[in-house]
FIVOSE-799458 format. One record per residue: y, z, x of N, C-alpha, C in turn; residue number from 1; residue in one letter; chain. Coordinates in nm, 3 decimals. Example, Ala and Ser with C-alpha at 12.3 -4.5 7.8 and 13.67 -1.06 7.14 Angstrom:
BEGIN
      n.yy      n.zz      n.xx     ca.yy     ca.zz     ca.xx      c.yy      c.zz      c.xx   num   residu   chaine
    -0.569     0.780     1.319    -0.450     0.780     1.230    -0.330     0.780     1.320     1        a        A
    -0.225     0.708     1.285    -0.106     0.714     1.367     0.003     0.787     1.290     2        s        A
***
This chain:
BEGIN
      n.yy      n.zz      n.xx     ca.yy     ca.zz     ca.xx      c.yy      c.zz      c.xx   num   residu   chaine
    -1.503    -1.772    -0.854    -1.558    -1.645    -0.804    -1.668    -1.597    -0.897     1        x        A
    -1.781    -1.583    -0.869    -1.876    -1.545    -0.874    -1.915    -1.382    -0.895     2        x        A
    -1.919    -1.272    -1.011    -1.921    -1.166    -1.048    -2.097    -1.158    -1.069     3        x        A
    -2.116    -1.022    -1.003    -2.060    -0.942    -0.976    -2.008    -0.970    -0.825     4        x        A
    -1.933    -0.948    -0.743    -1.896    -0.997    -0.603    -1.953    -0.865    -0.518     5        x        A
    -2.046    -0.954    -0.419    -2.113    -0.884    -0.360    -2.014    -0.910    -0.206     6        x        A
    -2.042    -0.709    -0.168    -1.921    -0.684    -0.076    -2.017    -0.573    -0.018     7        x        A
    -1.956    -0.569     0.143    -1.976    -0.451     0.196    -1.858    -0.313     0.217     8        x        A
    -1.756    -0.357     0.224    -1.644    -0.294     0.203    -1.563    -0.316     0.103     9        x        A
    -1.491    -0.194     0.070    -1.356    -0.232     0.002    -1.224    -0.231     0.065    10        x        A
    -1.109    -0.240     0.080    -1.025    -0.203     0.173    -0.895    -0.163     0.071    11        x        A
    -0.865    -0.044     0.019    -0.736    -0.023    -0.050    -0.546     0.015    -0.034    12        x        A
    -0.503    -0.107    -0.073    -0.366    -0.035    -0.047    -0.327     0.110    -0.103    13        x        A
    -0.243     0.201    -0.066    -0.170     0.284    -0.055    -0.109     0.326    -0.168    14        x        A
     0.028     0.287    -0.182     0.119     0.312    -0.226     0.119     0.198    -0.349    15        x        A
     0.131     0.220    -0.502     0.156     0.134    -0.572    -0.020     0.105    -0.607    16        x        A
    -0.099     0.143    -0.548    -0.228     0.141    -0.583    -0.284     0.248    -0.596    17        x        A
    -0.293     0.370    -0.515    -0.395     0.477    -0.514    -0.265     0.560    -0.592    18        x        A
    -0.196     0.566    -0.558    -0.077     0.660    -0.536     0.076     0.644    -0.579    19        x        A
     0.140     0.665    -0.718     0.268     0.671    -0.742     0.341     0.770    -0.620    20        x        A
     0.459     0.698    -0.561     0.483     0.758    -0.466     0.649     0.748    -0.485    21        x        A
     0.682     0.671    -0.577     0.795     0.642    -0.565     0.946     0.732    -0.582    22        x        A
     0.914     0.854    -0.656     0.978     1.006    -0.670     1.051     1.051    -0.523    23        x        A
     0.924     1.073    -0.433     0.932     1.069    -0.348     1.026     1.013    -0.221    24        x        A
     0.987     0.872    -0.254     1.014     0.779    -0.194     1.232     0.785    -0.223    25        x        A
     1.224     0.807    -0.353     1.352     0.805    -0.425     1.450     0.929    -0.327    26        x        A
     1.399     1.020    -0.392     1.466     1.145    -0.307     1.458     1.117    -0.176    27        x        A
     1.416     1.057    -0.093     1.432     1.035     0.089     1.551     0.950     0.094    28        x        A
     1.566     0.845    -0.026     1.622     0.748    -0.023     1.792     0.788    -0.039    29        x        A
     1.801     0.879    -0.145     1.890     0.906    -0.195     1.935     0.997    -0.116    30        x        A
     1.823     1.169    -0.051     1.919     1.205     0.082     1.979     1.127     0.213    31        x        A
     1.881     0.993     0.228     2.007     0.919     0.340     2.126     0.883     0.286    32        x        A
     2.108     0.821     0.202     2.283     0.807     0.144     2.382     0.885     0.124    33        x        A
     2.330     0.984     0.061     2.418     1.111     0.123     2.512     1.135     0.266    34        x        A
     2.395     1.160     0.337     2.395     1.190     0.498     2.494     1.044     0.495    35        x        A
     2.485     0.944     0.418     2.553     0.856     0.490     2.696     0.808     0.446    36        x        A
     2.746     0.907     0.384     2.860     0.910     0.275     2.821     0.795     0.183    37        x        A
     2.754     0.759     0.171     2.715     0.633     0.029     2.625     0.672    -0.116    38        x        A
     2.714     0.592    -0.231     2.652     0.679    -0.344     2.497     0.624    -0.380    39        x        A
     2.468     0.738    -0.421     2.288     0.729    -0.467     2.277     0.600    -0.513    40        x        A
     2.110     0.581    -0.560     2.066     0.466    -0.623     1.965     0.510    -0.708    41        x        A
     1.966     0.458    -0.803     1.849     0.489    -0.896     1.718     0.459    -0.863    42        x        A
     1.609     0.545    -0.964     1.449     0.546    -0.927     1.426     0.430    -0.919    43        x        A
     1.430     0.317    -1.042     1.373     0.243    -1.037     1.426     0.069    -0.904    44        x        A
     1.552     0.142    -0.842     1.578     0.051    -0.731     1.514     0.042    -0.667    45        x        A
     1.500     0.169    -0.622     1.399     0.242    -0.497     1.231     0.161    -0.539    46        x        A
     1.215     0.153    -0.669     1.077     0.127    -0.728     1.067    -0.062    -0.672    47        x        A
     1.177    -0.171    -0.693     1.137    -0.272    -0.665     1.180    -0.290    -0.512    48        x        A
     1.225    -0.178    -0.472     1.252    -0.222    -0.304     1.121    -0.151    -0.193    49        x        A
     1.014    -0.122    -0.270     0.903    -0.083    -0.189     0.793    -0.196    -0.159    50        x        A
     0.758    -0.217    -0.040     0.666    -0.272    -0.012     0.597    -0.343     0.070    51        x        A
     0.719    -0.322     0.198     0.705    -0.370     0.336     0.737    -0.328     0.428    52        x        A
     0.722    -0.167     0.405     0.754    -0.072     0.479     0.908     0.001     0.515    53        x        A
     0.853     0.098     0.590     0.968     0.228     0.577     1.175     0.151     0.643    54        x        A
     1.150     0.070     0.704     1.268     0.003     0.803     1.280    -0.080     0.690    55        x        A
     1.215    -0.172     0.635     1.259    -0.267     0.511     1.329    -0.219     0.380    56        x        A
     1.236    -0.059     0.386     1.300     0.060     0.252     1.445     0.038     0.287    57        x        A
     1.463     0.124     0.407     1.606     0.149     0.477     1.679     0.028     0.389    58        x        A
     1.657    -0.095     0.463     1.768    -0.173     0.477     1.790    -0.218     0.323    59        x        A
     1.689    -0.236     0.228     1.696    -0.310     0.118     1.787    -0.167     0.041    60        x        A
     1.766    -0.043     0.078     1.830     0.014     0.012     1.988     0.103     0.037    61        x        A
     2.023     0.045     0.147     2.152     0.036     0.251     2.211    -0.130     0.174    62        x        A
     2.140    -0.207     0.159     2.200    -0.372     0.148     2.194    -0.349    -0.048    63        x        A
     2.182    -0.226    -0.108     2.154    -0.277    -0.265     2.065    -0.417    -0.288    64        x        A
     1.935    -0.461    -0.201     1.924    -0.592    -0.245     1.810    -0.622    -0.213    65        x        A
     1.680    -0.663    -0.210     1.541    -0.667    -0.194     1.570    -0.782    -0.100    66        x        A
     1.675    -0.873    -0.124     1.651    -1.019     0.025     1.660    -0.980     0.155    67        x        A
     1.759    -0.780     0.149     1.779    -0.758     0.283     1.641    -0.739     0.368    68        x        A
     1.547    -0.763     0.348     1.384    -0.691     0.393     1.423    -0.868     0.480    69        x        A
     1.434    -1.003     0.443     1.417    -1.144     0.539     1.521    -1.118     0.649    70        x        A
     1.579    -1.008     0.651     1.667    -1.028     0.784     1.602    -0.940     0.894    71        x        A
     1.555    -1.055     0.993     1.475    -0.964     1.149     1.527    -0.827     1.140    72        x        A
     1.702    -0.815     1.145     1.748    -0.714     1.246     1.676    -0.559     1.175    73        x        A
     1.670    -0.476     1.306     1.620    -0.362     1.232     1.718    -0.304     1.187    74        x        A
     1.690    -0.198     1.086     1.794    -0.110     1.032     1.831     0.014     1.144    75        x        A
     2.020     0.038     1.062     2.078     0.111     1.181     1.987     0.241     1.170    76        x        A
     1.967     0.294     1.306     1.919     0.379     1.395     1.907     0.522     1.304    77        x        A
     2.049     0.556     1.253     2.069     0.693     1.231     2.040     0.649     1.091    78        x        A
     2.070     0.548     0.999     1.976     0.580     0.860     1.833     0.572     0.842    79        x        A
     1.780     0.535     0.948     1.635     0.508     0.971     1.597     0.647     0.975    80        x        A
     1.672     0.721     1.108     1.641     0.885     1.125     1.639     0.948     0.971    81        x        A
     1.739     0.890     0.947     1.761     1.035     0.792     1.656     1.003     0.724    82        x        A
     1.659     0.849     0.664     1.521     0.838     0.598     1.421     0.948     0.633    83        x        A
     1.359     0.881     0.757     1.251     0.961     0.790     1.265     1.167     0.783    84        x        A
     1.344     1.148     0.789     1.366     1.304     0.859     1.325     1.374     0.662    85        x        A
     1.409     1.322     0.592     1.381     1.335     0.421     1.262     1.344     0.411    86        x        A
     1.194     1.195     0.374     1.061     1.187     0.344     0.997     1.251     0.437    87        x        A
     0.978     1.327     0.540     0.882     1.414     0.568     0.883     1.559     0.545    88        x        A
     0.984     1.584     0.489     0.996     1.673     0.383     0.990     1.712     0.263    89        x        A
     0.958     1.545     0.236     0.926     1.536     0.056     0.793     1.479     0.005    90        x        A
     0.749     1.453     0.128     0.629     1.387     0.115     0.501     1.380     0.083    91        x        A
     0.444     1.345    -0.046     0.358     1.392    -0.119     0.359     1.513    -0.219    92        x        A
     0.548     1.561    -0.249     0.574     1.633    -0.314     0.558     1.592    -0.467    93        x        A
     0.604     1.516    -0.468     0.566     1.485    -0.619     0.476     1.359    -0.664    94        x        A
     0.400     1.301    -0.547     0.306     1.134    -0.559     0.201     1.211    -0.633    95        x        A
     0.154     1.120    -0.771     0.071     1.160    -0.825    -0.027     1.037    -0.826    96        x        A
    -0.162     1.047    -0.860    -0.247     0.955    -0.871    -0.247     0.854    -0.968    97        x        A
    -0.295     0.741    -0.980    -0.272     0.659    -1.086    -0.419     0.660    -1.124    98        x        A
    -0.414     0.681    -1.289    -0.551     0.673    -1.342    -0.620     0.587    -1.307    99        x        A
    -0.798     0.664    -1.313    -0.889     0.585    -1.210    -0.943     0.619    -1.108   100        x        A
    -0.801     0.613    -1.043    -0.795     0.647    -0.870    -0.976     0.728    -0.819   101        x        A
    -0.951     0.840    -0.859    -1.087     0.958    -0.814    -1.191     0.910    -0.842   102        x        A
    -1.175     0.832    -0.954    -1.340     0.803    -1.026    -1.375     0.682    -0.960   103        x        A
    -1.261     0.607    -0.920    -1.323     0.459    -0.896    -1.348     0.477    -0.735   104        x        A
    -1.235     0.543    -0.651    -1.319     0.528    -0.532    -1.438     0.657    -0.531   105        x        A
    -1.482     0.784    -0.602    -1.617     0.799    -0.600    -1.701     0.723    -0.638   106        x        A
    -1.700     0.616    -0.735    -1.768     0.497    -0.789    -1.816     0.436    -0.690   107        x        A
    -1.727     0.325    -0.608    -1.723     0.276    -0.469    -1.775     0.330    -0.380   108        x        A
    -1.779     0.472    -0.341    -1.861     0.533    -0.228    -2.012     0.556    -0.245   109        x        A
    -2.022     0.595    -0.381    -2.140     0.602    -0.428    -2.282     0.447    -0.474   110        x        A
    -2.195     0.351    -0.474    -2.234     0.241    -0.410    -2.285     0.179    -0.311   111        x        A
    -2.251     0.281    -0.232    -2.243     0.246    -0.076    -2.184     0.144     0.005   112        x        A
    -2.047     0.113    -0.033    -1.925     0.093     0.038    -1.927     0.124     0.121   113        x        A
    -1.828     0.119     0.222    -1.717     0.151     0.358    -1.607     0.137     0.267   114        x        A
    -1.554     0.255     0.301    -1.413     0.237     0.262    -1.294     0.244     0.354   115        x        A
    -1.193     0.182     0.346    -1.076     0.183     0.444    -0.959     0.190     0.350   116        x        A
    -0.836     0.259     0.415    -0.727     0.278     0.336    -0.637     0.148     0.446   117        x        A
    -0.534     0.102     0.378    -0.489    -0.030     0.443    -0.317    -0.029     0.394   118        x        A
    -0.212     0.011     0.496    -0.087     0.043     0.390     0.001    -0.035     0.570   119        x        A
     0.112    -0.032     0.483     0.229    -0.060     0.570     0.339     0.073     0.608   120        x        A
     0.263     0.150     0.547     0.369     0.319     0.563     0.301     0.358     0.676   121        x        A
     0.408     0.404     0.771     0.413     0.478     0.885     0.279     0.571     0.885   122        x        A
     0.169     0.592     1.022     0.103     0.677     1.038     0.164     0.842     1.015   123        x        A
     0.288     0.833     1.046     0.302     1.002     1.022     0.318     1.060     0.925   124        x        A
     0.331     0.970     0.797     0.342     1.005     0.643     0.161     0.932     0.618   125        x        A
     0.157     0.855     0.637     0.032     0.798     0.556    -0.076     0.904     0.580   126        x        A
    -0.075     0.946     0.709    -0.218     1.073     0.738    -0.158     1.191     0.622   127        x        A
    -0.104     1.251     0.670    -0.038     1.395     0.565    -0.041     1.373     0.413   128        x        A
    -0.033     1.229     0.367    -0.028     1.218     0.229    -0.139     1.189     0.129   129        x        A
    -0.225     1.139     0.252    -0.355     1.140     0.230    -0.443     1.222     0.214   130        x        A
    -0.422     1.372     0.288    -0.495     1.491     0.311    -0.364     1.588     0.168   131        x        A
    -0.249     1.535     0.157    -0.221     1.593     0.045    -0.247     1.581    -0.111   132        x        A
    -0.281     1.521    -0.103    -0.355     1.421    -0.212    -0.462     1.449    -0.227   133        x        A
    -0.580     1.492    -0.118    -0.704     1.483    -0.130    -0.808     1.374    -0.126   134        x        A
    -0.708     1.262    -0.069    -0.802     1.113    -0.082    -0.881     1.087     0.056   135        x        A
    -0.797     1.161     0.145    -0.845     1.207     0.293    -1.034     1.174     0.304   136        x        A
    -1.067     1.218     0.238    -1.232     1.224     0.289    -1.311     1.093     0.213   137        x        A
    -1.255     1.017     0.163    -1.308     0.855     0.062    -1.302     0.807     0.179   138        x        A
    -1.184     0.822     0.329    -1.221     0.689     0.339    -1.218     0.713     0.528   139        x        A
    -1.347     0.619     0.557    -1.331     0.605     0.731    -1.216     0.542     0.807   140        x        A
    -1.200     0.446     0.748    -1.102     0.391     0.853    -0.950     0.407     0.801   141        x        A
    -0.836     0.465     0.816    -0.710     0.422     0.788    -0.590     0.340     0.875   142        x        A
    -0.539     0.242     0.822    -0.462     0.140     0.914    -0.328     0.166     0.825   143        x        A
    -0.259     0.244     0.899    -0.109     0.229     0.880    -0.016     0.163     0.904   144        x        A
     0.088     0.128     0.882     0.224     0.025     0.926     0.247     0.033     1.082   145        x        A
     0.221     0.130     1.146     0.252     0.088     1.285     0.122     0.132     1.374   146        x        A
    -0.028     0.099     1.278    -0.079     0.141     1.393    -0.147    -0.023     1.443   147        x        A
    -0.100    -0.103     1.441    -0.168    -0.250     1.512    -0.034    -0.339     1.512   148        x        A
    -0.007    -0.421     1.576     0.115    -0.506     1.670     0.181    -0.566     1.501   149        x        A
     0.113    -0.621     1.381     0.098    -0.673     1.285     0.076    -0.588     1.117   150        x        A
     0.154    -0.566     1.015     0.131    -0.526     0.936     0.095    -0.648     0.801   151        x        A
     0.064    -0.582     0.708     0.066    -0.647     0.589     0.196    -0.727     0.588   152        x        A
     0.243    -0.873     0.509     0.131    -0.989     0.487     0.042    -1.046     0.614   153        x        A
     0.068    -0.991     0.688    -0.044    -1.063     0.830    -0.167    -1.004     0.782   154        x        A
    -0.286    -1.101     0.788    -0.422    -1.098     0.787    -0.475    -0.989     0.900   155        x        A
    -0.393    -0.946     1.001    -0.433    -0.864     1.132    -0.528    -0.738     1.109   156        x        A
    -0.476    -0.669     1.034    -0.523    -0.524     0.983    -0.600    -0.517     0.863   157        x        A
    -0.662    -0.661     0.830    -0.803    -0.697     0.740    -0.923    -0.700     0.825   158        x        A
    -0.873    -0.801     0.951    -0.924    -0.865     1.030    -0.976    -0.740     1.106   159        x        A
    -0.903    -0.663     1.174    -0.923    -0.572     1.224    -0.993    -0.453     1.173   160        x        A
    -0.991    -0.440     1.059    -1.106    -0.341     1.009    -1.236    -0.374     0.963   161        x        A
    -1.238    -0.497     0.914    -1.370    -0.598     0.877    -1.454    -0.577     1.036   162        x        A
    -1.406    -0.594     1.153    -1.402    -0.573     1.293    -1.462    -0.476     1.312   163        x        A
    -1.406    -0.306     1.289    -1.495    -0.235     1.321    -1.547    -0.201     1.183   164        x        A
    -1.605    -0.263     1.158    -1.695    -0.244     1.022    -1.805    -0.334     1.022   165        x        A
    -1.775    -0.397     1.170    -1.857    -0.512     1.220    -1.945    -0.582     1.085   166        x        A
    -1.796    -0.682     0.964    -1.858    -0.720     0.907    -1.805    -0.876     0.880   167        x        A
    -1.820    -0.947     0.837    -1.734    -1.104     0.826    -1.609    -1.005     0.688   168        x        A
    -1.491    -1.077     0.669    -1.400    -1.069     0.580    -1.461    -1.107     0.457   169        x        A
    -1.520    -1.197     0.434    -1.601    -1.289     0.317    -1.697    -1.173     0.251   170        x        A
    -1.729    -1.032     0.349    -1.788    -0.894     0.324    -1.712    -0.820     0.233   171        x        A
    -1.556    -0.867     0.223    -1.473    -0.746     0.205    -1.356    -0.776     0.095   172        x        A
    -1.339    -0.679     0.039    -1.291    -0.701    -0.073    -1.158    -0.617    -0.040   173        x        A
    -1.037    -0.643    -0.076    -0.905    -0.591    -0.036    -0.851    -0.559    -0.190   174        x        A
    -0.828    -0.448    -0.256    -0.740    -0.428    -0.349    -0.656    -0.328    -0.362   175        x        A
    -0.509    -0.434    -0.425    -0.388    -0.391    -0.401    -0.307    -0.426    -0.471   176        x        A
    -0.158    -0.377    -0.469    -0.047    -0.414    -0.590     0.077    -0.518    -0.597   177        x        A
     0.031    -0.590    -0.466     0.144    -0.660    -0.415     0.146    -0.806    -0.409   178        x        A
     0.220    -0.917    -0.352     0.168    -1.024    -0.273     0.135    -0.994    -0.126   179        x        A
     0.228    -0.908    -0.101     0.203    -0.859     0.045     0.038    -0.830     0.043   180        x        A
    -0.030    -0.779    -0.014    -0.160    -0.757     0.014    -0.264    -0.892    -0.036   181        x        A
    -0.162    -0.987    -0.166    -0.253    -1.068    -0.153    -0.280    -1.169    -0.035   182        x        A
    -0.132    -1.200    -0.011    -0.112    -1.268     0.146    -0.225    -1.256     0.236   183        x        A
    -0.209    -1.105     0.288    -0.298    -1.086     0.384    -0.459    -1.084     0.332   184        x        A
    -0.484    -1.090     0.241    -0.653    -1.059     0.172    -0.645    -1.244     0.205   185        x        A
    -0.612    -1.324     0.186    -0.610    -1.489     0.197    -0.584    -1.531     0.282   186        x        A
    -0.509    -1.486     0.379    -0.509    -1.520     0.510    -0.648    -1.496     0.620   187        x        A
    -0.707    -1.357     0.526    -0.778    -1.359     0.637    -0.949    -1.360     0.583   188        x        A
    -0.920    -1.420     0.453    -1.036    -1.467     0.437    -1.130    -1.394     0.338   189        x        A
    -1.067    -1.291     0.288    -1.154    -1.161     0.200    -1.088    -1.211     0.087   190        x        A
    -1.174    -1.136    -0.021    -1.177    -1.132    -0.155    -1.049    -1.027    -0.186   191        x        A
    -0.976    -1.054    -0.319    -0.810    -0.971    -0.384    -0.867    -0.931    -0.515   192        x        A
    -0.843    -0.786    -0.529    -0.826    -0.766    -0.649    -0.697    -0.712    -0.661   193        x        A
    -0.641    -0.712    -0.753    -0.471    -0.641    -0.786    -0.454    -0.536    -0.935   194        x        A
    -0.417    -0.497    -0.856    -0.414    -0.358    -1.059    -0.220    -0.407    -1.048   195        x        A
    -0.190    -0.417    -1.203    -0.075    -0.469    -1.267     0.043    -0.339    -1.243   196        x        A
     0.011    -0.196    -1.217     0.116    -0.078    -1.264     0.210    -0.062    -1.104   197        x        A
     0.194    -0.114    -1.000     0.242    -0.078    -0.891     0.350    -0.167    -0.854   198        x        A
     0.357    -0.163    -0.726     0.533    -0.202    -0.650     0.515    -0.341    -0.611   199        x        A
     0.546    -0.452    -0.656     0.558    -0.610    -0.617     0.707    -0.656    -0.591   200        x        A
     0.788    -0.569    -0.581     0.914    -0.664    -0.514     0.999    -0.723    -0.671   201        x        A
     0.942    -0.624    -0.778     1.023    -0.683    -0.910     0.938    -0.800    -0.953   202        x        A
     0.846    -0.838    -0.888     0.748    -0.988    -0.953     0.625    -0.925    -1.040   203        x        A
     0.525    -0.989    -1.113     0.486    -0.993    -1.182     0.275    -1.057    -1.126   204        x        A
     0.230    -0.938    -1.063     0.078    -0.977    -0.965     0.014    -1.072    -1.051   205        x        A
     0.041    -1.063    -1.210    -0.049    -1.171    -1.285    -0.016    -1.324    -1.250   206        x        A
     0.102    -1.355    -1.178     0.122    -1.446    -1.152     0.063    -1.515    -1.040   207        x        A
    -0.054    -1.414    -0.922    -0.063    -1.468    -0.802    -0.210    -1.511    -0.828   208        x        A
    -0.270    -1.607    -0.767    -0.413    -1.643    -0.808    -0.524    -1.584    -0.753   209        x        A
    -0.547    -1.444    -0.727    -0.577    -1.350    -0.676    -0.787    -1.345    -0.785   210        x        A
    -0.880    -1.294    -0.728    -0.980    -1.291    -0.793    -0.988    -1.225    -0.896   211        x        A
    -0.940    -1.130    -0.950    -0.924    -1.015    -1.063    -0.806    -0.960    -1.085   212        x        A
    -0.748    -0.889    -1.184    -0.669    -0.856    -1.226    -0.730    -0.724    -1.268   213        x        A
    -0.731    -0.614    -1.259    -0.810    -0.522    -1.269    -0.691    -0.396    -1.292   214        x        A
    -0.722    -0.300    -1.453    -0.670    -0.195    -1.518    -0.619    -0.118    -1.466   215        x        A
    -0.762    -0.059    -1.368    -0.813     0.046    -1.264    -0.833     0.028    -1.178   216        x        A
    -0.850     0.105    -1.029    -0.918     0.106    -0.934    -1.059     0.119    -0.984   217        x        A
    -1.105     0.204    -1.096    -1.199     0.218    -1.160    -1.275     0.108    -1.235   218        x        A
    -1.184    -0.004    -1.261    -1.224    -0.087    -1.367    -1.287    -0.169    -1.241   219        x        A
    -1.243    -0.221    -1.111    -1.306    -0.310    -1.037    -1.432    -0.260    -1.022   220        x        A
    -1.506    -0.147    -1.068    -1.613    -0.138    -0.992    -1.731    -0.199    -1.036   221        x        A
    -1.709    -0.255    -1.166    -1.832    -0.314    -1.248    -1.785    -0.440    -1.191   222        x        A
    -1.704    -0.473    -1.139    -1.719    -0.653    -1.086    -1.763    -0.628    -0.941   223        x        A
    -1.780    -0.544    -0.887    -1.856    -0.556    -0.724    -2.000    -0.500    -0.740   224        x        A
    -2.083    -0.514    -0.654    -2.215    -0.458    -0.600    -2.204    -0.455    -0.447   225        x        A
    -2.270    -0.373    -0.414    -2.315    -0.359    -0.240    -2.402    -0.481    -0.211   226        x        A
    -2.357    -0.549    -0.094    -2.451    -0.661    -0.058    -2.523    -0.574     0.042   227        x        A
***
């Protein structure tokens, strides 16, 4: 790879990248268990069971176990409700930014980027948390967990915003905290950067062969230019 990497977009994950969310995430977690006569779980469970969305949260944290996310079946009905019903009451109560964050995507815009936000969390938390936060106006396009047939690791919702950004993927640069995002940045043909402080499933992003390894959201910006 070739620096500086010339891009027309950037496309950023969510959660574990822009945004410590996991407080949050904890307390939703911990009022379903409640609601469900079952005893709590600690922050940092909640911390390696994020990352493939809100039904995978459920189950990995109903199953004590990150393998429960490979089983199709969806999670039961009424802990799904409580989940949700929590976290939209807690939501964006305590997610704070991860250093960088402000400076690097004003960096990026001021470049003259496109920016897109790119997550596997539900549209009805991802909009609200975004405008709670204030990250709301960085970016044109947002693709949430259920708004296309396909979420993260599927290439779909790269593909699909490169699309209306009417640009090739090979344009676009995807950075994020996961494999789940590197997956999909390689599947569909765009450039990965990964910052080390976010949610991978308990693994370790230095391990994936991803283009950069990057501090900051801030720190990637001296390795891109606007093509």
């Amino acid at each position: 790879m070739k620096f500086p990497l010339q891009i027309r977009a950037a496309l950023l994950d969510l959660d574990g990248t822009l945004l410590d969310t996991v407080l949050d995430l904890h307390a939703a977690a911990n009022g379903m268990l409640t609601d469900l006569g079952r005893p709590e779980i600690a922050v940092d469970d909640v911390r390696n069971y994020v990352g493939r969305g809100i039904p995978n949260l459920v189950k990995r944290c109903l199953a004590g176990s990150r393998a429960a996310a490979d089983d199709a079946a969806p999670p039961p009905a009424d802990a799904l409700a409580s989940f949700r019903r929590h976290y939209a009451a807690v939501n964006g109560r305590r997610a704070a930014l991860y250093p960088g964050v402000r400076e690097g995507l004003t960096a990026l815009r001021a470049q003259g980027l496109r920016l897109a936000c790119i997550t596997n969390k539900a549209e009805a938390f991802t909009l609200p948390l975004l405008e709670r936060t204030g990250l709301a106006p960085f970016f044109e396009v947002v693709v949430s967990g259920d708004s296309l047939a396909k979420n993260k690791p599927d290439p779909l919702p790269v593909l699909w915003i490169c699309e209306r950004f009417g640009i090739s993927p090979q344009q676009a640069l995807l950075i994020g905290d996961s494999i789940n995002d590197f997956k999909a940045a390689r599947a569909a043909g765009c450039a990965v950067f990964l910052v080390p402080y976010g949610y991978n499933e308990g693994m370790d992003v230095r391990n994936l062969e991803c283009d950069a390894i990057v501090a900051t959201v801030f720190d990637a910006v001296r390795l891109i230019t606007c093509a």
